[in-house]
Every structure is written in structure tokens, then in C-alpha cells.
C-alpha positions in Angstrom: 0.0 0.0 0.0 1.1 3.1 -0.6 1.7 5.8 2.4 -0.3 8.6 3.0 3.1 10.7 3.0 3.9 8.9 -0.6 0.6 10.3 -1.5 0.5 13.6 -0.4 3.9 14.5 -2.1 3.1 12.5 -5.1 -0.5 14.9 -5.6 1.6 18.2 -4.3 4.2 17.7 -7.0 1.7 16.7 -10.3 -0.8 19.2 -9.1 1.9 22.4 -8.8 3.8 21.4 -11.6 0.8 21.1 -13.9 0.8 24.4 -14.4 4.3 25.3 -15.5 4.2 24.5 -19.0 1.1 26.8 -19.3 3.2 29.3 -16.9 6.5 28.9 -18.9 4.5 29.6 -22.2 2.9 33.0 -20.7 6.0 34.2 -19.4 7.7 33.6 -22.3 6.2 36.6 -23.8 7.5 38.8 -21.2 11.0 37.5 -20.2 14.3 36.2 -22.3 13.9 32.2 -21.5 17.0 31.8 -19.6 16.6 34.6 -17.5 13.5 33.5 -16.9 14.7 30.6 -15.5 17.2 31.6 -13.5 14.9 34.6 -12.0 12.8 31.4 -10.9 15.7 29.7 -9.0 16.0 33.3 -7.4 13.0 33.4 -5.9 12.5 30.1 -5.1 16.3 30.3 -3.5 14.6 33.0 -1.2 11.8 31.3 0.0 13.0 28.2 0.2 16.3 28.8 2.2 14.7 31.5 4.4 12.4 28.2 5.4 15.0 26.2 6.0 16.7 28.7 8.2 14.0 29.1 10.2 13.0 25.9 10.9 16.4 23.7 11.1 19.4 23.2 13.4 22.8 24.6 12.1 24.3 20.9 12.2 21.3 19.8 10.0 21.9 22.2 7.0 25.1 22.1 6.6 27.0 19.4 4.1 29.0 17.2 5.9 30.2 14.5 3.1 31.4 13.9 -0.1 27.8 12.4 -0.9 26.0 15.8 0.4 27.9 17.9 -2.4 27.3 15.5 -4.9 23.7 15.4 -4.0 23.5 19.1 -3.9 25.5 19.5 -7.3 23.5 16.3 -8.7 20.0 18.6 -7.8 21.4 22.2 -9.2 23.2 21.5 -11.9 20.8 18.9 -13.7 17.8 17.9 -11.7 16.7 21.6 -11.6 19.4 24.1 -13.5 20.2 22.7 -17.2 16.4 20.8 -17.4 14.6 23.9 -16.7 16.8 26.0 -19.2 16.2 23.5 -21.6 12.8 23.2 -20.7 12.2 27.1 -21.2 14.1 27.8 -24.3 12.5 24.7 -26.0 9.2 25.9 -25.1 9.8 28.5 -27.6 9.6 26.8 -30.4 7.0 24.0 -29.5 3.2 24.1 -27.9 2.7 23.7 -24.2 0.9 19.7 -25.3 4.3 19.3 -27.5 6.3 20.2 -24.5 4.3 18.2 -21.8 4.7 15.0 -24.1 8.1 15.4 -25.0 9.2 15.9 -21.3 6.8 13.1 -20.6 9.5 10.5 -21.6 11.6 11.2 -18.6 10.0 8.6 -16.9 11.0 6.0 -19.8 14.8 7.4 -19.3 14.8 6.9 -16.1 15.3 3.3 -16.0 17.8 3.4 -18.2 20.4 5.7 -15.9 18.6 3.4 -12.8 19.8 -0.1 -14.3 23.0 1.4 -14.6 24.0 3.4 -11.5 21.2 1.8 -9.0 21.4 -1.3 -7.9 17.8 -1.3 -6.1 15.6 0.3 -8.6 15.7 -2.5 -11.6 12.5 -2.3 -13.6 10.9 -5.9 -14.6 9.4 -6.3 -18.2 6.1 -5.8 -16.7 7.2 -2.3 -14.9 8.5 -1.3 -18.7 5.3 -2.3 -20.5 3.0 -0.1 -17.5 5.9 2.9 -18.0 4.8 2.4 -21.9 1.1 1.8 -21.5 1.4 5.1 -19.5 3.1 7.4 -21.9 0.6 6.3 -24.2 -2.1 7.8 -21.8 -0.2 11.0 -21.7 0.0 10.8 -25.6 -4.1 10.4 -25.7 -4.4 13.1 -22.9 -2.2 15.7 -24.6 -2.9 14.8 -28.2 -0.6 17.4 -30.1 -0.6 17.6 -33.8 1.1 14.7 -35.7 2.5 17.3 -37.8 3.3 19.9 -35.1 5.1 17.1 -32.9 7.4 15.5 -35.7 8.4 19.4 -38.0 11.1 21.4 -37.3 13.1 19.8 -34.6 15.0 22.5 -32.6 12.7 22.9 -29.9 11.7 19.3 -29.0 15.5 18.4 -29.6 15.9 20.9 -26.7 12.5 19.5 -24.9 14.4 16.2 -25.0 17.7 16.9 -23.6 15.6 18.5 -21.0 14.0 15.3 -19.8 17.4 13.1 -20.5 18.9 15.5 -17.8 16.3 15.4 -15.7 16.3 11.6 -15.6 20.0 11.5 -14.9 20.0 13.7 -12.7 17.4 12.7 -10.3 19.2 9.1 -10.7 22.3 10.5 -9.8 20.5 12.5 -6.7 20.0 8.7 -5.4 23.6 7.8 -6.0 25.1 10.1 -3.9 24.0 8.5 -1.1 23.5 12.2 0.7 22.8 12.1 4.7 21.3 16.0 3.9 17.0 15.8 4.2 15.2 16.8 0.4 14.2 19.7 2.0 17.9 21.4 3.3 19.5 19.8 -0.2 17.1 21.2 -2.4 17.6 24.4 -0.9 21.4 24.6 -0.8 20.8 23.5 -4.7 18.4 26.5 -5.7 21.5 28.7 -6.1 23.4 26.5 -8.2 20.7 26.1 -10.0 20.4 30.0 -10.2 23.9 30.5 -10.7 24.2 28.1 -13.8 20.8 30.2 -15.4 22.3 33.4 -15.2 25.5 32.5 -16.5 23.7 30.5 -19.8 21.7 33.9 -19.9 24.6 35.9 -19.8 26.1 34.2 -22.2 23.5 34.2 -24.7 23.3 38.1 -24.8 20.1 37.9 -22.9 19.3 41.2 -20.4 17.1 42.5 -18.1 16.2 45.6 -19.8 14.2 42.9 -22.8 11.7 41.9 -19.8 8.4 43.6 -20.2 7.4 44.3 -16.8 3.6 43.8 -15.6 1.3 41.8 -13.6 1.0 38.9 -15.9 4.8 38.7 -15.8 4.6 38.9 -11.9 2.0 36.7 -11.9 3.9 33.7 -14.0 7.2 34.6 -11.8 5.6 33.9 -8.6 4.2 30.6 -9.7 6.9 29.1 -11.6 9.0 30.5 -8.6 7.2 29.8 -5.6 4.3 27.3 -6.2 6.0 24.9 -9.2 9.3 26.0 -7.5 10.4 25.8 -4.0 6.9 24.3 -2.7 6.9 22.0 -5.9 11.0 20.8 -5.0 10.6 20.3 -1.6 7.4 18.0 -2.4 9.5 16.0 -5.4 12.2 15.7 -4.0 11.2 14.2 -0.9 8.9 11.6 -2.9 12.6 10.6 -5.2 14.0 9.9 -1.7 11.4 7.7 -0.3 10.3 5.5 -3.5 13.0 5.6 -6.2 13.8 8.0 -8.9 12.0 5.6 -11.5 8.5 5.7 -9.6 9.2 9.6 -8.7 9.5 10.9 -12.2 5.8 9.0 -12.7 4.3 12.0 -12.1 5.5 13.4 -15.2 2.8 11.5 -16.4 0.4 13.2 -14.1 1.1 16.3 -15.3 -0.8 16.4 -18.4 -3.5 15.3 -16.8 -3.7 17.4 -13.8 -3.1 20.5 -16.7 -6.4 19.5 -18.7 -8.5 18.8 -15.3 -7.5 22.2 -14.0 -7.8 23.9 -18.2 -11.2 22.2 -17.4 -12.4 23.4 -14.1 -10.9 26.7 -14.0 -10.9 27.9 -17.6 -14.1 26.5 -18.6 -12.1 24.4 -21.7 -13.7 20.9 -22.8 -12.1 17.6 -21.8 -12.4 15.2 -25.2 -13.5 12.1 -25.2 -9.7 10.8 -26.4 -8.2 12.7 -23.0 -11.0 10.5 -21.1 -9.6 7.3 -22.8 -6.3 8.8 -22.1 -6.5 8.7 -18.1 -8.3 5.5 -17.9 -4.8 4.3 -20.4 -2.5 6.3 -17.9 -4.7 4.7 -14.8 -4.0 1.4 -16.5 -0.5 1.9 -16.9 0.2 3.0 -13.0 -2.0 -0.5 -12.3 0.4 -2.1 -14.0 3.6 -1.0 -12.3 1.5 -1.5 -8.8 1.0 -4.9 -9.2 2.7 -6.8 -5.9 4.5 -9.4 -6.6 6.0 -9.8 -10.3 8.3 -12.9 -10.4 9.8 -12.1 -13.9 13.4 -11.4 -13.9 14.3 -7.3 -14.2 15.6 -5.2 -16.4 19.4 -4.9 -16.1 19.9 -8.2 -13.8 18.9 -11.6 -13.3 17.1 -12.8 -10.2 16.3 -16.5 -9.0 13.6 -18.2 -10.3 12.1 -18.3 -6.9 12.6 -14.5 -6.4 9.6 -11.3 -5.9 10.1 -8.9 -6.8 8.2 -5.8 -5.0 6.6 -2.9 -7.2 5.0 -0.7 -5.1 4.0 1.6 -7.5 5.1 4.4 -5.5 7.3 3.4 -2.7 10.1 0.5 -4.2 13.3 0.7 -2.3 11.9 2.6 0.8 14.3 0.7 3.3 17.1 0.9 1.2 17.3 4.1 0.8 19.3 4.6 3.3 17.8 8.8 2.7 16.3 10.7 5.3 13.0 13.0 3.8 11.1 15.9 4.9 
């Protein structure tokens, strides 16, 4: 079963990062991307180490191990820094249902870094065919233009590169082995996450003086910042310490969902009757990767005959962790 804790971060995360593609999109018009990014990590640096500051011990936020800075540096530099600016520049050229599905195949990469780095988080054939079953769903949901999705190419090459770092690098948070809690790592990562942005925006010629200042820019700061930021980190990164990088990234396929409920109940736009076959497809695929006991050999090793393998479809490799979580 999964935990109530499992649960809550898992609905925190999908729900508040639902809305960053739409976010990302409208605050595109008013900011260079990568400044854009790395104003995010500013404010979400803010809040979310002026929480931690507050509410922890000195011996508790600082890093005490070779493990802790790679954790941190695993978090800044790919988890959150070079995935978001690729996120945000590729969203220029590509449609936030383009976007959502492209960056809906990080939980298909994530495997792949896991069979190689983690020695706990093999996927079985069954695991891979409810990962695929549920990127279908998020295909059905999403349902961008055959001939939007495959043209040009810059954009979704960008999209892509976004979601092979951020599968490798939420892999790689789990490697480290860190002692630090999500909460104190993701906050000492925020600024090297920050730092990396403004340097990429630097270097691309970018400047304040191109933002167009407002309240809809404000408005899609503060969220991306704040809400799919620090509040969003804390709740991610606290699920990819308790159930596995592969099962974390799974709600990348929430996303699109959560994005067309909310499009739904908020901007009065109609659900399809494809995006209904879509959930039931992504519900089917998350049944799939629950199931209890799968006795086929994994992905990336060979077990017993005899042996189970457990698939808690949110929570696989809880004891082994070895991770402590906010």
C-alpha cells in the first residue's frame, strides 16, 4: 500500500507542476527564456532557504560528506538548472501539449540511468510495459498535432535533452548517497541552479532591460517561482527519496492530466473524449507497475527463479534508501 506521505507529495508535485508549462508559455512573452529561469531559482532560493533557516538546526543544514555535495551539485546542476533551461528555451519553439509530451518521456529514461547506477531500482518487463502503456495515456491526454510534434526539430531536440537530464539527474540525486534531508539539499541547490541560469543567460546576450514588466509577468514569476518551485522541490524531491527516482519521475505523467483537469475546471475548456480514454490508459498503466508481486526477472539483472520482486507503485526501495525525507 502506498503511504499517505507517498501520496500527499506525489498529488503536491503533479498538481503544482501542472501548471508550469502553461506558466513557462505566458511568461515567455514577457521574459528572455533563460533569464526566466534563473529569475525562478532566485526566488525560489529565497523562500526556500529562508524556510529552511528558520526551521532547522545549524548541524542539520550544513554538508558534511562527499555524498552531500554531490547530491547538492546532482539537484542544481541537472535535476533543476540545465532541465529547466532547456525546458524554457525549448518551449519557444514548441506548444505547451508538444512540451508536456516530450518531457513526458523522462519517466521512460529513467530506468535506463537506474539499471546502470542503481542497484535497487531495476525495472521488470512488466514495470516497462505499465511505463509504456502510461506514456501512451499521456499521448491520448495531450494529443498534439502529428505534424506539429514531428516538423522542425530544434525545440523538441531541446525539450528532449531537457528530460534526458532530468532523468540522470534525479538518478544520480540517489547515488550520492547524501545524509542531507530533500528539503535542506534542495535548498542549498536553488542557487546552483540560479547560478548556472544566469550564467547560460549571460552568455546568450540575454538582459534584463528585454523583460516587459507587468502583472501577468509577476503573476507567471511567482508561480513558476514559488508554487512549481520551492513548494513544488521540496514535495518532489522528498517523494525521489522515499520510492526511487523511477517511480518519482511518474508523475510526469500526471502532469498532463492534472493541466487538462484544471484547463477544465478553472478555464471553462472541454475535456475530449480521447483525453477520457487517455487517463483510464495512464490509470491502466500505474495498475500495472502496482502490481505486488511480479516474479519475472528485471531489467538490467537476473534474479532467482524463486525470487519477488516488490513494485510498489510508488514506494520500491523505501528501506534501502538509506535517505532521510522531509
Amino acid at each position: 500500500m502506498v503511504s499517505r506521505r507517498v501520496l500527499a507529495l506525489g498529488v503536491a508535485a503533479s498538481v503544482l507542476f501542472g501548471g508550469t508549462f502553461v506558466a513557462a508559455k505566458a511568461g515567455l512573452d514577457h521574459f528572455p527564456p533563460l533569464l526566466f529561469v534563473a529569475l525562478r531559482f532566485d526566488v525560489a532560493a529565497v523562500a526556500l532557504l529562508g524556510y529552511v533557516a528558520l526551521t532547522r538546526s545549524r548541524s542539520d543544514l550544513l554538508p558534511q560528506s562527499r555524498g552531500d555535495a554531490l547530491g547538492i551539485l546532482s539537484t542544481g546542476l541537472l535535476a533543476l538548472g540545465l532541465t529547466n533551461a532547456l525546458l524554457f528555451v525549448g518551449q519557444q519553439d514548441a506548444t505547451s501539449a508538444v512540451g508536456a509530451i516530450v518531457f513526458s518521456l523522462n519517466p521512460i529514461l529513467t530506468p535506463v540511468f537506474a539499471a546502470l547506477l542503481l542497484a535497487d531500482e531495476r525495472l521488470s518487463k512488466r514495470g516497462a510495459v505499465g511505463l509504456l502503456v502510461g506514456l501512451l495515456g499521456v499521448a491520448l491526454v495531450v494529443n498534439p498535432d502529428p505534424e506539429m510534434l514531428f516538423s522542425g526539430g530544434g525545440g523538441k531536440l531541446l525539450l528532449f535533452g531537457g528530460a534526458v537530464s532530468g532523468a540522470l539527474g534525479s538518478v544520480l540525486v540517489r547515488w550520492s548517497d547524501s545524509d542531507l534531508s530533500s528539503t535542506v539539499r534542495t535548498a542549498w541547490a536553488l542557487p546552483v541552479a540560479a547560478a548556472l541560469c544566469h550564467g547560460l543567460s549571460w552568455q546568450a546576450g540575454e538582459s534584463v532591460a528585454a523583460v516587459s514588466w507587468g502583472p501577468a509577468a509577476l503573476v507567471a514569476l511567482l508561480y513558476v517561482g514559488v508554487f512549481a518551485g520551492a513548494v513544488a522541490y521540496v514535495a518532489y524531491f522528498g517523494l525521489l527519496d522515499r520510492s526511487g527516482a523511477t517511480h518519482a519521475n511518474l508523475v510526469f505523467y500526471v502532469v498532463p492530466v492534472v493541466s487538462t483537469l484544471g484547463g477544465w475546471a478553472l478555464l471553462g475548456e472541454s475535456i475530449s473524449e480521447l483525453a477520457v480514454v487517455g487517463f483510464l490508459t495512464i490509470f491502466v498503466g500505474f495498475a500495472v507497475l502496482g502490481s505486488e508481486s511480479i516474479a519475472i526477472p528485471s531489467i538490467g539483472s537476473r534474479l532467482p527463479t524463486d525470487a519477488v520482486v516488490s513494485t510498489d507503485a510508488l514506494d520500491v526501495g523505501e528501506d534501502a534508501t538509506g535517505f532521510e525525507s522531509d
